[in-house]
N, C-alpha and C positions, 0 to 999 in steps of 0.2 A: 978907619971906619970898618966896622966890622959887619963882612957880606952874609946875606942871609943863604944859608944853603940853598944846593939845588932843590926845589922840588920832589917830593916821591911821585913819581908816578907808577901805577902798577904795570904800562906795557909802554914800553918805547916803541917807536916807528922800525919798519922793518930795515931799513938801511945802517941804522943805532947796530940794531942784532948781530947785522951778519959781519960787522967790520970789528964787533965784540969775539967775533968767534969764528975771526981771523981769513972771513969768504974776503978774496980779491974783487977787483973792480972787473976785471975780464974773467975771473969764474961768474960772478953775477951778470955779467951782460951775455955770456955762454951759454948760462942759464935760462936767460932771456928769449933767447935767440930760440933754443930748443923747446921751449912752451909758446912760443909764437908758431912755428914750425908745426907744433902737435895741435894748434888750433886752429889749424888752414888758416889764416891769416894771412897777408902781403908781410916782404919783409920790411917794411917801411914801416911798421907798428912794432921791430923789439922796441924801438925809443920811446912809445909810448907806453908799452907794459912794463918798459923799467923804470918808468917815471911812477907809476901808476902803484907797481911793487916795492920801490924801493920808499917810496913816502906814506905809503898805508900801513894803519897801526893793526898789529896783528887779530886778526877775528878770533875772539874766545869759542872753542870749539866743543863741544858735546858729545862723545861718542859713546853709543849705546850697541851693546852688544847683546841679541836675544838666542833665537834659534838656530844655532852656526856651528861650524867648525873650526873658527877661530882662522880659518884665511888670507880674510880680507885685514885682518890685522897683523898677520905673517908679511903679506906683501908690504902693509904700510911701513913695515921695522925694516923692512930690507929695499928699503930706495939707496939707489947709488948711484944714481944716474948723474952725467956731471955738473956736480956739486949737489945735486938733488938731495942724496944721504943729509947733508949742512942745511941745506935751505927749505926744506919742505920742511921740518922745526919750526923755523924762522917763521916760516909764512903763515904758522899756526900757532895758537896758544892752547894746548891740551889740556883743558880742564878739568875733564873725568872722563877717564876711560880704565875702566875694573880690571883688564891683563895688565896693564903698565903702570899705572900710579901706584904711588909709594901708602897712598891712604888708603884705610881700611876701615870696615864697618861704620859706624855714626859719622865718621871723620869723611871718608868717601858720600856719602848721601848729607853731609856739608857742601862739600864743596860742589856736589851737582845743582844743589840749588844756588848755590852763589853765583854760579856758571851763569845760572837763567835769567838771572838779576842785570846782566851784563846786556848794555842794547846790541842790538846786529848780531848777537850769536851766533852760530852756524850749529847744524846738527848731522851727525855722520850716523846712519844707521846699518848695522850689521846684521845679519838673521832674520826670520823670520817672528811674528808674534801670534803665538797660539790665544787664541778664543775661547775654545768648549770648556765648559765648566771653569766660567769667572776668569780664565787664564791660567788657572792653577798649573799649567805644565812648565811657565816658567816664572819667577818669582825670586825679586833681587830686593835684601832686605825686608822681605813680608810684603813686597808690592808685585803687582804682575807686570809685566810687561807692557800689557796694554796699558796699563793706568798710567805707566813711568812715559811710555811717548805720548799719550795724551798728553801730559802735560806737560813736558820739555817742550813738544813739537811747536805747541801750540802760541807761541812767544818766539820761536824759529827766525829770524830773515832767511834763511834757506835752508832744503832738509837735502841731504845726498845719501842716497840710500846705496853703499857699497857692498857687492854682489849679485848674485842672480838669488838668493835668499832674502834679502830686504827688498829687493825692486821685484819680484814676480813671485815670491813665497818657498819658491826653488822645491829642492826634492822632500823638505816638512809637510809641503802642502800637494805632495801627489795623491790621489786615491790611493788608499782609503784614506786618508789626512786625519790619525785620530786625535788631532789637540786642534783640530781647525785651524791650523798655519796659515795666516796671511801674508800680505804685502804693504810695504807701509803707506802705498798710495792708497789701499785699500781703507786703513785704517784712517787717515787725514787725507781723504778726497777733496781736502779746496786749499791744501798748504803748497808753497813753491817747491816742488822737489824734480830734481834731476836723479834720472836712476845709470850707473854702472853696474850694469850686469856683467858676469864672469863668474866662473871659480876657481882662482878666487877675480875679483876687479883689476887693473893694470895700476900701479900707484901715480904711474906718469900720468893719465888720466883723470884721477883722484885730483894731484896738484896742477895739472892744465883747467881743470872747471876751478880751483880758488884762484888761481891767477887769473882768470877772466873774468872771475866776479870781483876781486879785488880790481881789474882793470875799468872794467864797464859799469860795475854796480850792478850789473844784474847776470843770472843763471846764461850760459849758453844757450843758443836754440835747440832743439831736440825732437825727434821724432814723433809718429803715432803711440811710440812706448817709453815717452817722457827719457830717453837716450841724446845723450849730445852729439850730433851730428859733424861733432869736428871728430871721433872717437869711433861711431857706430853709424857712418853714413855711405859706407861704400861695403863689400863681401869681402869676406875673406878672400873668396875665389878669383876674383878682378884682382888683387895686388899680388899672388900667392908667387913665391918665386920658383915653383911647380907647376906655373898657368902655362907655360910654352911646350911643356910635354905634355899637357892634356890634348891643347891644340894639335899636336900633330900627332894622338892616338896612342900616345906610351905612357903603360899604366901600369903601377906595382899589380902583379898576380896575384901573389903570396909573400910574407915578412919571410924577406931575408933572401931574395930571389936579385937574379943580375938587374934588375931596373930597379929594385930597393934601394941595393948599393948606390947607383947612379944618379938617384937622386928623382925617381921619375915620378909621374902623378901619382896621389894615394883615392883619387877616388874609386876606384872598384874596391878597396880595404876597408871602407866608409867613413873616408873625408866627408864632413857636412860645410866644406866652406862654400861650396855654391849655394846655401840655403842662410849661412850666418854672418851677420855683421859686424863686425868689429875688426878693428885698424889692430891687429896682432904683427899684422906683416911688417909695416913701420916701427909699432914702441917697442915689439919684440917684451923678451923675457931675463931675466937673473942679467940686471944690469945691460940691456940692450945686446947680448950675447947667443940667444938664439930663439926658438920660440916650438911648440911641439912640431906643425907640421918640419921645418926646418929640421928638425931632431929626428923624424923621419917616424913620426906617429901624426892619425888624421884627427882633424879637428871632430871636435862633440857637440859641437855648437851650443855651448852652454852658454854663450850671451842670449839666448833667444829664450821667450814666454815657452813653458811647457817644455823642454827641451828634452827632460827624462821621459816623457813619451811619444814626441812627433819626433825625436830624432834616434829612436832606438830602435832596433840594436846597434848600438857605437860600432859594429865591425862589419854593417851590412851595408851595402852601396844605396844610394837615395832613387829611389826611380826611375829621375828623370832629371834632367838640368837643362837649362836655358844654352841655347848655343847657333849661333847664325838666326837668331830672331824668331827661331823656331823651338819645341819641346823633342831633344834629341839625344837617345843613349850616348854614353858615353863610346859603348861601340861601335854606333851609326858616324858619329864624332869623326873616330879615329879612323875607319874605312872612307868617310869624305876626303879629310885633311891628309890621310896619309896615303890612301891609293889610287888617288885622282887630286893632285897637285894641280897641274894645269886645265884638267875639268872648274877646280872650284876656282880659279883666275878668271876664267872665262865665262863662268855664270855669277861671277861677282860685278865683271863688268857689264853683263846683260841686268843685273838688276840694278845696277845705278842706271843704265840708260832708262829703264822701264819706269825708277822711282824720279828723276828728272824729267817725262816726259807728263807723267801724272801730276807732280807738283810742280810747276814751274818757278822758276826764282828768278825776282829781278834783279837787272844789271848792279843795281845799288844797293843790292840787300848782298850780304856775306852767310854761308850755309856752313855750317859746321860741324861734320860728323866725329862720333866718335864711337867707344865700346857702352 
């Protein structure tokens, strides 16, 4: 009897992929484990993300690229995180994206429409989309920009707007903005979109929000600035592994000074991480290997709205920073903690006795402080 071939299908399930292109079963559940990790999750959910990842058929994926510096598509070609290089492929099906495909002219504006055709697409956007005058400042195949996300976007299951270029308009859209640089939430104010802001985005990031949307079916939760809160929900400054020398008042002076060496705070240098969010200190940079403060230059807070102008000059200290529940120089900081050690123990226990006396707790409620 003679069998009927298999099937063409055009995407196999992602488990097919990666055991095609030789991922192990303990690189895949490593993998697991580390996007479980990067989502704040229990770990008692990798075996549900690898169920989740390994049986779901790859999202056909849209990546547009407007107003940029080509960045966020630098970091995406350089994942190698473990197995990530492998499996971030896998967990995606590229279907147009203009620096990497092999198609060109009519053949490339093929294949973006056949992309759109595809249900549950995903859409990745890069740059910002200039406005003034029809959009003519940017213009792919005789179409603007805006006209090109109007109508990918708009057939979308989800937009991820990678950057601080496509999520807040970034430095296209500083004063004077002469091509009206927007943001894409700007442009599709009622579509699902999650923004990674950076310059460029973290890719670990990138592939922890498709792994959660392949897990759950739907975008991460996210902040007031539509940011996923597994990614951008704590400060730089809270994780910094330079937060114990701010505490006790040692502070790079000047680059290249004996506390430089040593590795000491850079806020007087103008670290902006007490003011900017994002989880750098965890996914780290160039393969989980170091990341700028680490590298011994201060953060610019470039995940944050505005950032080329509420955080500059990138070399001047920030005001002021939150510290003991009050708004206190970094120098007031370090003369508390460092020249009255046993003063601040003993007005530390004066204010628990004062804040226990004012709020009382009962015997069967549990209080739990923290930073």
């Amino acid at each position: 009897m003679k069998l009927d071939p298999e099937p063409k299908t055009r995407y196999h399930d992602i488990a097919h992929q990666l055991a095609q292109r030789g991922v192990s079963r303990r690189e895949f559940l490593r993998f697991c484990a580390v996007m479980t990790a990067a989502l704040a999750l229990p770990q008692h959910y990798v075996g549900k993300v690898a169920a989740a990842v390994a049986g779901a058929k790859k999202p056909v994926v849209v990546w547009l690229e407007f107003q940029d510096c080509c960045g966020n598509t630098e970091s995406f070609l350089r994942a190698n995180s473990p197995g990530v290089g492998e499996i971030v492929l896998d967990l995606l099906s590229v279907e147009y994206h203009e620096t990497i495909m092999a198609a060109a002219g009519h053949q490339a504006e093929e294949a973006r429409a056949a992309a759109i055709e595809e249900p549950g697409y995903l859409v990745v956007v890069e740059g910002s989309i200039p406005t003034k005058d029809n959009g003519v400042y940017c213009t792919i195949g005789g179409r603007s920009a805006l006209d090109i996300l109007q109508e990918v976007g708009k057939g979308a299951a989800a937009i991820i707007s990678a950057g601080t270029c496509s999520a807040f308009g970034g430095i296209p859209a500083a004063a004077p903005n002469p091509t009206g640089a927007v943001s894409v939430q700007d442009v599709l104010p009622n579509a699902a979109i999650v923004n990674l802001p950076g310059c460029p985005m973290n890719v670990v990031n990138l592939t922890a929000t498709v792994v959660h949307y392949l897990t759950f079916g739907q975008l991460p939760a996210v902040d007031q600035f539509k940011r996923p809160l597994f990614a951008y929900g704590a400060r730089i400054h809270d994780n910094c592994e330079r937060r114990g020398h701010f505490d006790a008042g040692q502070f790079v002076e000047e680059w290249g000074d004996s506390g430089h060496r040593q590795g000491w705070c850079l806020y007087k240098m103008g670290c902006k991480g007490p003011a900017t969010f994002h989880n750098c200190p965890q996914a780290e940079w160039n393969d989980a290997t170091s990341w700028p403060i680490g590298a011994g230059h201060g953060c610019v807070g470039c995940s944050e709205p505005n950032f080329w102008d509420t955080m500059m000059p990138a070399y001047r200290r920030l005001p002021n920073v939150p510290g003991f529940g009050v708004e206190a120089t970094a120098d007031q900081v370090g003369l508390i903690v460092a020249g009255a050690v046993g003063g601040a123990f003993a007005l530390h226990g004066l204010a628990a006795a004062i804040r226990a006396k004012a709020n009382p707790v009962k015997k069967t409620e549990m209080k739990v402080e923290g930073n």
